[in-house]
C-alpha positions in Angstrom: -10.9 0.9 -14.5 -12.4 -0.7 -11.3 -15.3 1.4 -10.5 -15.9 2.4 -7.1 -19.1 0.1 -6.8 -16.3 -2.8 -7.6 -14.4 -2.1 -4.5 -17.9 -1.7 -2.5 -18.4 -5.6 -3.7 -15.9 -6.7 -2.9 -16.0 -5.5 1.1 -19.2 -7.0 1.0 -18.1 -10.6 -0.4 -15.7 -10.2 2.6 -18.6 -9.3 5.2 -20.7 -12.4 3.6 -17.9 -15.0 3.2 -14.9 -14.2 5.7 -12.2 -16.0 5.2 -13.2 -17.9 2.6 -13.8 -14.5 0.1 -11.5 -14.4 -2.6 -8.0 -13.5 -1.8 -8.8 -10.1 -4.1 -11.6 -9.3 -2.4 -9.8 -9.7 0.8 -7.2 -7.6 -0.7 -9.5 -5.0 -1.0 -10.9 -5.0 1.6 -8.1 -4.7 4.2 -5.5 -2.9 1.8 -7.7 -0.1 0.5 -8.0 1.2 3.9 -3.9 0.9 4.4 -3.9 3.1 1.1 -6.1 5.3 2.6 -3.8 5.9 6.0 -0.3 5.8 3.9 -0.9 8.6 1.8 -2.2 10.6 4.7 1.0 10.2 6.2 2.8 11.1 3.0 0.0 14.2 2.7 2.8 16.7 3.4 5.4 15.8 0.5 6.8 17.7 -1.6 6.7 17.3 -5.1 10.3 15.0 -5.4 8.9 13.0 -2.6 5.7 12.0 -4.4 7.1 11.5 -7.8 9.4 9.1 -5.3 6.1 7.3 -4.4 4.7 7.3 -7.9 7.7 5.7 -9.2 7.2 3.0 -6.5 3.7 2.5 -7.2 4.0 2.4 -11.3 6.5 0.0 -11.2 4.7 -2.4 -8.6 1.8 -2.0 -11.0 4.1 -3.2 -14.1 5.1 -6.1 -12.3 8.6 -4.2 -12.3 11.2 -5.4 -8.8 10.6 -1.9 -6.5 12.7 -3.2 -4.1 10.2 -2.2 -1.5 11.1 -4.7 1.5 15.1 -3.9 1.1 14.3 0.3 1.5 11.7 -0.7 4.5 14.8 -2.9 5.5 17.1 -0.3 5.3 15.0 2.2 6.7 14.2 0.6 10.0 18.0 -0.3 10.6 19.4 3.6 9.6 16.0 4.7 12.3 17.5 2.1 15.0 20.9 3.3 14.4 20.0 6.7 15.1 18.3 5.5 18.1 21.1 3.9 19.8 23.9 7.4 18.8 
């Protein structure tokens, strides 16, 4: 398990080597805090919902196709659908 002193590291690598860090550490360092902000948005979900998410996220982490990009796809054309009725 990556402790949380791993992920501290690796913002710091970041602060001392910009661009140049590690593309994990620059992972890190801008994704944690998108983590952070989606799951506040998905804070109010009920339980189906976040199994829905968990799902998602296992199977990303089991190098498993999620099919993200086609739902976000999907999504955005069914919200500007709905936009233009």
């Amino acid at each position: 398990m990556v402790t949380k002193e791993e992920w501290i590291r690796k913002a710091g690598a970041v602060g001392r080597f910009g661009h140049t860090a590690a593309t994990s550490e620059k992972g890190a360092y801008e994704g944690m805090p998108l983590l952070y902000k989606a799951l506040g948005h998905f804070g109010n979900f009920d339980a189906n919902h976040r199994k829905g998410i968990l799902d998602i996220v296992t199977r990303w982490a089991n190098y498993e196709a999620v099919g993200l990009y086609q739902l976000i796809y999907d999504m955005r054309e069914a919200h500007d659908k709905a936009q233009e009725e």
